[in-house]
C-alpha positions as CSV (number, residue, x, y, z in Angstrom):
1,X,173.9,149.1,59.1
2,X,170.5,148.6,60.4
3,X,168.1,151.9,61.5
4,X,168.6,151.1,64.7
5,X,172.4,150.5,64.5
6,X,172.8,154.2,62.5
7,X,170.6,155.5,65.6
8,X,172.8,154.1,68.2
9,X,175.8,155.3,66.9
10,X,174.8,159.0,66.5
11,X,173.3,158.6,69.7
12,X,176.9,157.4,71.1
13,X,178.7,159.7,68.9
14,X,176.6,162.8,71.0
15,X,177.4,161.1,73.9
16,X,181.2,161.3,73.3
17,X,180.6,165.6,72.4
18,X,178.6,166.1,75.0
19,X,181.1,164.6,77.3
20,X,183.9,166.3,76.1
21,X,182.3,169.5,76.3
22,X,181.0,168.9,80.1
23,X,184.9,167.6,80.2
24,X,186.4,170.9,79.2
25,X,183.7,173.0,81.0
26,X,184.7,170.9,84.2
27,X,188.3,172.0,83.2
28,X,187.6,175.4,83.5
29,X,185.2,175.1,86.7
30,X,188.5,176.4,88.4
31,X,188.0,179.5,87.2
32,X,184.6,180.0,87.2
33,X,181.7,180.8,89.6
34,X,179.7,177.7,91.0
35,X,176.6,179.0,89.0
36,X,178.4,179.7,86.0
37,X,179.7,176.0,85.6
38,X,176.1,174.8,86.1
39,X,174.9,176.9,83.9
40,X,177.2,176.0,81.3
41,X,176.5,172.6,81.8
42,X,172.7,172.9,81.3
43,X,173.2,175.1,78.0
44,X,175.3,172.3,76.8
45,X,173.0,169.3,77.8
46,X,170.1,171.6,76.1
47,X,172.7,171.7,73.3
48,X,173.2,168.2,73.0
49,X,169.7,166.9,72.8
50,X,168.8,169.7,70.4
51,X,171.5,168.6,67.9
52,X,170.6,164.4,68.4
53,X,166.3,165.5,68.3
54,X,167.8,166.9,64.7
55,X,170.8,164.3,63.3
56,X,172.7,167.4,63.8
57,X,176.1,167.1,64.8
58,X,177.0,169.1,67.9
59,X,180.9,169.4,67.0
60,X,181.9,171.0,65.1
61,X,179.0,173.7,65.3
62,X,178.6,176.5,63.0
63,X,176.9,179.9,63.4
64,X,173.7,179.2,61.2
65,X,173.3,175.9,63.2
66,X,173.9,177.9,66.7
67,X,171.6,180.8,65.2
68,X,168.7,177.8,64.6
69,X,168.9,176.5,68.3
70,X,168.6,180.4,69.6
71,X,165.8,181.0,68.1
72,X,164.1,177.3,68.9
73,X,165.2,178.2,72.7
């Protein structure tokens, strides 16, 4: 694979956990305040772009890779 080919595909790849996160928190709008579920939605999009700015995978997360975007936030 080509540069340009790896980039696209971790760029789809975030896509695909981004979406199924925004999925899942749109599952749970239900039971949530309107706010909330925005809210939730722009932590996760700030998420997202964090983790494909670094080659980072967004799923599965773990704490010291949580802890780094905290404290970048």
């Amino acid at each position: 694979m080509t540069v340009v080919q790896l980039r696209e595909a971790g760029q789809t790849k975030a896509k695909r956990e981004a979406t199924a996160l925004f999925d899942a928190v749109g599952r749970a709008a239900g039971a949530l305040a309107n706010n909330t579920v925005r809210a939730l939605g722009a932590d996760a999009r700030a998420f997202a772009i964090w983790c494909m700015e670094r080659s980072v995978p967004m799923f599965p997360t773990d704490a010291e890779t949580l802890a780094w975007f905290l404290r970048e936030s």
